[in-house]
N, C-alpha and C positions, 0 to 999 in steps of 0.2 A: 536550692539552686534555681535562680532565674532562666527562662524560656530561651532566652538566647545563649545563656548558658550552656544550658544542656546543648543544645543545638550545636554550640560549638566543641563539644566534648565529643559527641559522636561525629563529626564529621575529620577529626583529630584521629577518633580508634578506628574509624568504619575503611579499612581499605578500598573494601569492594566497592562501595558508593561510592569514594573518591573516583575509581576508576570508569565507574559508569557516567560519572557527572562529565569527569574531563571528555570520553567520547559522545558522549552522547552532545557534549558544549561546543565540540568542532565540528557536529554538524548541525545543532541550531540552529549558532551561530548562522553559519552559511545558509541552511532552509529557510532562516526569517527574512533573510534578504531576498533570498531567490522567489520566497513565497508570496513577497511586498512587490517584485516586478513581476511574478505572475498576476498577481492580483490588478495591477495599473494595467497590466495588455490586457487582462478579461474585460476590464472596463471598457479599453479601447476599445476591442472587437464589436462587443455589445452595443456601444454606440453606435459604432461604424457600420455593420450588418443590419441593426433592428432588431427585435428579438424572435419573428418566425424565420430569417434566415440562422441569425445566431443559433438557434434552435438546432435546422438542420445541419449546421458546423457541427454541432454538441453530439448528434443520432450519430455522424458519417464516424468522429472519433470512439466515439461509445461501441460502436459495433465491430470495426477491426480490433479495438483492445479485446472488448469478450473473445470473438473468434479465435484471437491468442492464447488471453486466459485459459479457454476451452481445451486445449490441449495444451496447455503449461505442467509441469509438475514442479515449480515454484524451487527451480531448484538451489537458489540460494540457501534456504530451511535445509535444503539436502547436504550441500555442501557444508553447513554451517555446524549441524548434528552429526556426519562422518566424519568429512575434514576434518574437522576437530578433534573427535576422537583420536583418531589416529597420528595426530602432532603431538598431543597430549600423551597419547602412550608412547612417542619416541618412535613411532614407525614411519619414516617421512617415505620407504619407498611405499608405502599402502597406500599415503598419504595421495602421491603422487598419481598413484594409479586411478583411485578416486577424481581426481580434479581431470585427468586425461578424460576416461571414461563420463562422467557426467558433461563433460562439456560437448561431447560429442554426441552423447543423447540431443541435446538441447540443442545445438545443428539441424540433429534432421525434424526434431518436431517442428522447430522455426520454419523450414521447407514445408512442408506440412501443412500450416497454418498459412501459410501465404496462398497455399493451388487451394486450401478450403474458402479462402476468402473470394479470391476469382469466381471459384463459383458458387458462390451467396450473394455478391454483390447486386445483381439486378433486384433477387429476392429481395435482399435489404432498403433497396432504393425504392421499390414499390409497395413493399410494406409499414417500411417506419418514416423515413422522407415522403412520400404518397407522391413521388416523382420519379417514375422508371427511366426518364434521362438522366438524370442524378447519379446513374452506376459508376459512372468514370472517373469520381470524386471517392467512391469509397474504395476502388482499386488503388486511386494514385496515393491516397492516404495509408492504405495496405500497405503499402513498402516499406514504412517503417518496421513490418514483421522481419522483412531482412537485413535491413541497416540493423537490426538488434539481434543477430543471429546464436548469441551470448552472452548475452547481455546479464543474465542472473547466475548463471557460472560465475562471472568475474565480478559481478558484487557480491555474491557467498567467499569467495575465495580473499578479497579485500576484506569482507565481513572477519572471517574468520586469522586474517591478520591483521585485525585492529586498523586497520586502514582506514577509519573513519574518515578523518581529512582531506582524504581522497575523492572519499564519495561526495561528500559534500563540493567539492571543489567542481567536481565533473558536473553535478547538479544546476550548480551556478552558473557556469559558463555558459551550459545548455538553454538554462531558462535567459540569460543575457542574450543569445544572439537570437530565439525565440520572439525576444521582447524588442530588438534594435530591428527587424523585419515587420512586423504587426506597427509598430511605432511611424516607423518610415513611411507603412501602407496608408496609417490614417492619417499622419499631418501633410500628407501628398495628395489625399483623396484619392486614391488608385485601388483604393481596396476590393475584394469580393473574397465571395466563399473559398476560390482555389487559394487563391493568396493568402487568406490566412491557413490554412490547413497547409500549403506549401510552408509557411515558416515555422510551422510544427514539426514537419518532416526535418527541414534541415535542425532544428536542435535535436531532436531522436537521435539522427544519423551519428551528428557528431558526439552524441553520449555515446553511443554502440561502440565507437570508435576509440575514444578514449579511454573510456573504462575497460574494454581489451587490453590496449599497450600495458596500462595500469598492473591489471590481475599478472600478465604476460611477465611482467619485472617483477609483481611479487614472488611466484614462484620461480623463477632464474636465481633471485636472489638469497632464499629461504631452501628450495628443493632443487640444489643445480642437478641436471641431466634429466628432469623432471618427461621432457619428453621421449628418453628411450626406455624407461620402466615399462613392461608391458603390464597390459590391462590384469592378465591373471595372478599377480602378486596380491592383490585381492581376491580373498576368497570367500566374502561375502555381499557378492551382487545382490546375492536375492533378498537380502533383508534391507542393503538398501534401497532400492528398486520397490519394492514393498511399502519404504517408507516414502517414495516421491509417488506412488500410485495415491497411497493416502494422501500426500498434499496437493497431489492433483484432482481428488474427488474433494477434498475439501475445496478447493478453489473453484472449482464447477458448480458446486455449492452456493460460494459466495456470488459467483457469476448472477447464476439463478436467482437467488433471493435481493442479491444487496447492488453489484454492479449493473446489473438489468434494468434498473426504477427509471431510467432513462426513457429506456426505449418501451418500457411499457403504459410510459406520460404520452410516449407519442402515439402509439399503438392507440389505445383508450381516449386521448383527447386532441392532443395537436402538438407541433412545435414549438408553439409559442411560450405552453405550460412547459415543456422542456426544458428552455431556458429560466423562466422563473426559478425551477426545483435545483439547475444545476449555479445556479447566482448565491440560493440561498446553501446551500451545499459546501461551494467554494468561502465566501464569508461565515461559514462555522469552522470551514477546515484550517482558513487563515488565523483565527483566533488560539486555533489549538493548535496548531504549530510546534508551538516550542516542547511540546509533551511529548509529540510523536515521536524524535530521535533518540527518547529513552527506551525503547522497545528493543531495537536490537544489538545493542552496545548491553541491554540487562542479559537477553537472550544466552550471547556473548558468553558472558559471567556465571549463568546459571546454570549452562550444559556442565562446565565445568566444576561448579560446587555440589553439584547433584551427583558426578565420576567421582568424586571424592566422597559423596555420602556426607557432605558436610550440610544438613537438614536445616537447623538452625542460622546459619550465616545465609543460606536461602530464603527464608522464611523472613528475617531481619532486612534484608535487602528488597526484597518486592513490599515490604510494608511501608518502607522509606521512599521507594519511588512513587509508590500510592500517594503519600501524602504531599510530595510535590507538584504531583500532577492535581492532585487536588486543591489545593491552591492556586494555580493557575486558572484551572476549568472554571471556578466559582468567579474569580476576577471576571477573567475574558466572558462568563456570562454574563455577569452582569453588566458589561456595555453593551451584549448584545440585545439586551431587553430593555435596557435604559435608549439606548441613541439608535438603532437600528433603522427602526421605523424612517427614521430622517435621511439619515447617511446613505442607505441603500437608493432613494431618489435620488440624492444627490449625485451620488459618484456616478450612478449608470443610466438615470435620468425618467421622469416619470412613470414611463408605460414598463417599469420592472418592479415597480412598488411591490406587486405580489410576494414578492420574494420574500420580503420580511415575516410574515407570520409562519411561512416554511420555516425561515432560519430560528425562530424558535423553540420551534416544533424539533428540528433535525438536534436542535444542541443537546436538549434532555437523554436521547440517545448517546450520541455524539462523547455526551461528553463522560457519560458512564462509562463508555468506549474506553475512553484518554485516562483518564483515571485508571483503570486495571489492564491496561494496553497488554500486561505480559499474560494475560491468564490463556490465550493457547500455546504462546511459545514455553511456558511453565509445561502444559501439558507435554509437550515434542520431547522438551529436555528429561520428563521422564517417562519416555517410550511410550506413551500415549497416544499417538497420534489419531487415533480412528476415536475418541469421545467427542473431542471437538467438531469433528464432522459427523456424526450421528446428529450429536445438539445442534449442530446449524441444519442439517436435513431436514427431522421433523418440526423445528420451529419456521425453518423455511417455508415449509408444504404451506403451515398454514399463513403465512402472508403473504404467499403467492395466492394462494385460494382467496385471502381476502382481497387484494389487491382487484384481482380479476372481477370479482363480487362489489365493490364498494368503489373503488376510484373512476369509473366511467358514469357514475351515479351523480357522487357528491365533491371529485374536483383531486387537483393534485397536493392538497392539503392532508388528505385522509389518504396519499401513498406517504407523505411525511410522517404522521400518526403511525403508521404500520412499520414504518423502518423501526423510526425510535422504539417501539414494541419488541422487536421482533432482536434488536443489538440489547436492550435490557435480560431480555429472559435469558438467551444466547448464551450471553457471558455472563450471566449468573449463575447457568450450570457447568459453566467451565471453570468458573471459582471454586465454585462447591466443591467440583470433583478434585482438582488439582489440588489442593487446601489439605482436604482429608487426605491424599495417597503421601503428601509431605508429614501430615501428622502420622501416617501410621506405620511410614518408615522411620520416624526418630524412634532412640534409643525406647522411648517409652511404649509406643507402637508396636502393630502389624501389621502387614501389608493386607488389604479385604482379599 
């Protein structure tokens, strides 16, 4: 049997693939668009600003998403692992109670996070900007913590009714009027730092916005009376609660080690290497694109074949996204090692050149990343949650220690080197482990 052959014999028996390709294809689809006019505004900006204001546009964004991050418990992953359960077992008023309850967590922390940022802001402005009048830039950009007051309730809750389409749609539009404001600013000449950050805001808002109504109709339509279920028809908060504790130390985590590289460019060296690291960053992440929306359309898929104990159709399924994503990753590298060097002057114009040997550096990471994108939601789907955040803790420690050690020395090249380090080991041990607990629950297994 020929290659294509086979290829098309499994994709004939394999349900589940089918079902990940199709969502995972409606929001591509959309991400590759959305990702191609984000990419033409980054240019713009970058043009438009230079790259030590670029820079500090890059710090004032980087620092309200952390202070978010910082008390996020991601709770899309929450809703995605309970929610789901409990559709699955037929319980929609638990179901309900769930999506009441976690959205109103996510309310007050969003509050929360916003009176944190107020008062960090000057800190931030005089530490990582090295401009204490700069504060009023990262409050006014702050507000997207409240324009998105639910924002990952209502993509768990789309997540977890297939609503891909959705998401994707909302995406789109956001990065559209994102990009028709940034556009206007630079063929007008009127630009500066508020202005862009202003057109950032208003796409945030309007996702906040939309993806609400969104979630709001899904559940009307799926769980009617969804809001008079009281909260205590569940009667297990603490193990959920429990498990967004964990995805919130886990993302504290990531904060620390992987979202941070930002502002510890500028901390250690300047603005300017900021935007280099975040040019070369954005051109890996453009590449790999089309890999990312198979993460959580697998996620999706897995909780559920894992509630069924079906190991093998698990195991079958994450091997087959592997190698999609593996094919891609190899492609898209290799343009970015072949023409890179060229393009990147090109598009955003000499004095970003640096970029380029970041973007290679970042892809080896990067792209091992894309390729095994499921291996912590693998973990979540089987009650794992705390390995994955161990593994990023102590691999963290140490590329924050080297970071600190080595990048104010020899440059923001060797915080590239440390990322890609530091996502290789990472998720090698979250392979590992996830790999093994799948093999030693099939029928042939035990669990360690």
């Amino acid at each position: 049997m020929s290659l294509l052959q086979k290829a098309r014999t499994v994709w004939r028996e394999d349900n589940l693939l089918r079902r990940v390709v199709k969502n995972s294809g409606l929001i591509s689809s959309s991400n590759i668009i959305a990702a191609g006019i984000s990419f033409v505004q980054g240019i713009l900006a970058a043009r438009m600003l230079g790259d030590n204001a670029y820079g500090v546009t890059l710090v004032v964004i980087s620092f309200a998403t952390n202070v978010n991050n910082l008390l996020s418990f991601r709770m899309y992953e929450v809703v995605v692992r309970h929610f789901n359960a409990a559709i699955a077992g037929g319980k929609k008023d638990e179901a309900s109670a769930i999506a009441k309850g976690i959205g109103l967590t996510e309310i007050g922390t969003s509050i929360i996070a916003f009176l944190v940022l107020l008062a960090l802001a000057p800190w931030g402005a005089r530490v990582f900007a090295k401009d204490a009048s700069l504060a009023p830039l990262f409050t006014f950009y702050g507000l997207t913590l409240l324009s998105n007051l639910i924002y990952e309730t209502s993509r768990g809750i789309l997540q977890a009714h297939r609503r891909f389409g959705q998401l994707a749609a909302v995406n789109l539009i956001q990065t559209l009027l994102t990009f028709l404001l940034i556009a206007g600013a630079f063929f007008l000449s009127v630009g500066g730092m508020k202005l862009v950050l202003a057109a950032y805001l208003a796409g945030k808002t309007l996702q906040g916005i939309l993806i609400i109504l969104l979630a709001v109709r899904a559940l009307n339509q799926n769980l009617p009376g969804w809001q008079r279920v009281p909260l205590r028809t569940y009667r297990g908060w603490r193990a959920l609660f429990g498990f967004a504790v964990n995805t919130n130390l886990n993302g504290t985590v990531t904060l620390i080690v992987r979202d941070s590289i930002p502002l510890y460019i500028a901390l250690l060296i300047g603005t300017a290497e900021v935007s280099y690291f975040k040019i070369a960053l954005s051109f890996t992440t453009l590449l790999m694109m089309p890999i990312e929306p198979f993460i959580w359309p697998t996620y999706a898929e897995i909780t559920q074949t894992i509630a069924r104990n079906q190991y093998e159709a698990t195991r079958r399924l994450l091997r087959r996204v592997s190698l999609i994503g593996a094919a891609w990753v190899f492609a898209a590298g290799g343009f970015i090692i072949a023409l890179g060097w060229w393009f990147i002057p090109l598009l955003y114009s000499a004095e970003y050149a640096p970029a380029y040997p970041a973007a290679v550096i970042l892809l080896i990471g990067y792209g091992f990343a894309n390729i095994f994108g499921w291996n912590r939601p693998l973990l979540l789907a089987l009650g794992k949650p705390s390995f994955p955040l161990v593994t990023a803790a102590v691999t963290g420690v140490m590329e924050v220690i080297l970071i600190f050690t080595l990048v104010g020395r020899f440059g923001y090249l060797t915080a590239a080197a440390i990322v890609s380090g530091y996502l290789l080991i990472s998720i090698g041990l979250n392979i590992w482990r996830g790999m093994t607990i799948l093999h030693a629950r099939s029928p042939e297994g035990s669990e360690p």
